[in-house]
C-alpha positions in Angstrom: -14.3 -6.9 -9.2 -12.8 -7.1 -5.7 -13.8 -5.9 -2.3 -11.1 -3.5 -0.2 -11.4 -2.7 2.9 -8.2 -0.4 4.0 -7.1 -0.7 7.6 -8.1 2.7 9.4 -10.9 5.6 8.9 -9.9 8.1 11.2 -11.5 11.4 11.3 -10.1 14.1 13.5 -9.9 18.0 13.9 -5.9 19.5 12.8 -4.4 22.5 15.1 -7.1 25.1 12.9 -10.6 23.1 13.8 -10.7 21.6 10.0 -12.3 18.2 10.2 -10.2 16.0 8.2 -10.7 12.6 6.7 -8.2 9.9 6.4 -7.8 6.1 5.3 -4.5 4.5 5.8 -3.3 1.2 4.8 -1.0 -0.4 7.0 1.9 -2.4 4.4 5.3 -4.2 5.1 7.9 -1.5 3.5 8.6 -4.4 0.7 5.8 -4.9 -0.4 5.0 -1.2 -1.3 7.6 -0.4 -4.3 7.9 -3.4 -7.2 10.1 -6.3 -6.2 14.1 -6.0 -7.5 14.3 -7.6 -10.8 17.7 -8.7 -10.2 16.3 -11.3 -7.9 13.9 -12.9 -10.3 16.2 -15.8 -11.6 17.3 -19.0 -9.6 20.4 -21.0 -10.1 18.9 -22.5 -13.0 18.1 -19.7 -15.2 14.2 -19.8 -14.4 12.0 -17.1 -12.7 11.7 -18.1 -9.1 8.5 -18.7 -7.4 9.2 -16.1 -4.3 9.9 -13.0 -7.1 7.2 -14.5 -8.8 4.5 -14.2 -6.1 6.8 -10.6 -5.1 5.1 -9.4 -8.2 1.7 -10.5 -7.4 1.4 -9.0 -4.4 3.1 -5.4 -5.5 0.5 -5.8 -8.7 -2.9 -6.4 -6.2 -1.3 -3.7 -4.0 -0.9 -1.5 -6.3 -4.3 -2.3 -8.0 -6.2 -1.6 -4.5 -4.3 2.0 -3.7 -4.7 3.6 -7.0 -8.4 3.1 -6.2 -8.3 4.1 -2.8 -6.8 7.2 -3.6 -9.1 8.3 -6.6 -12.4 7.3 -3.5 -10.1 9.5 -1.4 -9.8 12.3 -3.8 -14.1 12.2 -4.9 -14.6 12.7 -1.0 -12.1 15.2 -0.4 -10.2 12.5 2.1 -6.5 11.8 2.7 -4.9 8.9 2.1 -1.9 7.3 3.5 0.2 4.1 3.4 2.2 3.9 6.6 4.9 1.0 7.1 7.2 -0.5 9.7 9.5 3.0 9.3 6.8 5.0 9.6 5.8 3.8 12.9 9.3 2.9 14.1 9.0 -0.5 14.6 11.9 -2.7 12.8 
């Protein structure tokens, strides 16, 4: 069992008066898909350390959304990742 804690609650009325609910997870863009296999092996032949801890960190990632969005989803709340593109900052 792990504690989460996602980066922003907002709540806010849209253009109609609906309150809506949000929490949003602010990620590097890499580290939201799983890391490209093809960069797994080192000169040597063995799995390298940085695809190695690549993996981790997609695998924790992906651990903490899926159960972000199904707390989301009981409360009727959005949920959003947003990433370097999606705030325009590169």
């Amino acid at each position: 069992m792990h504690r989460y804690f996602p980066d922003f609650y907002i709540k806010y009325k849209n253009s109609d008066g609906k309150i809506i609910e949000e929490l949003i997870e602010v990620k590097p863009f890499n580290q939201c898909s799983p890391p490209n296999p093809k960069k797994k092996l080192t000169k040597t032949g063995r799995t390298s350390k940085r695809y190695l801890k690549e993996v981790q960190t997609y695998i924790v990632n992906d651990a903490k959304w899926n159960q972000a969005m199904k707390y989301c989803k009981d409360r009727n709340w959005k949920w959003r990742i947003l990433t370097e593109k999606d705030i325009n900052i590169y």
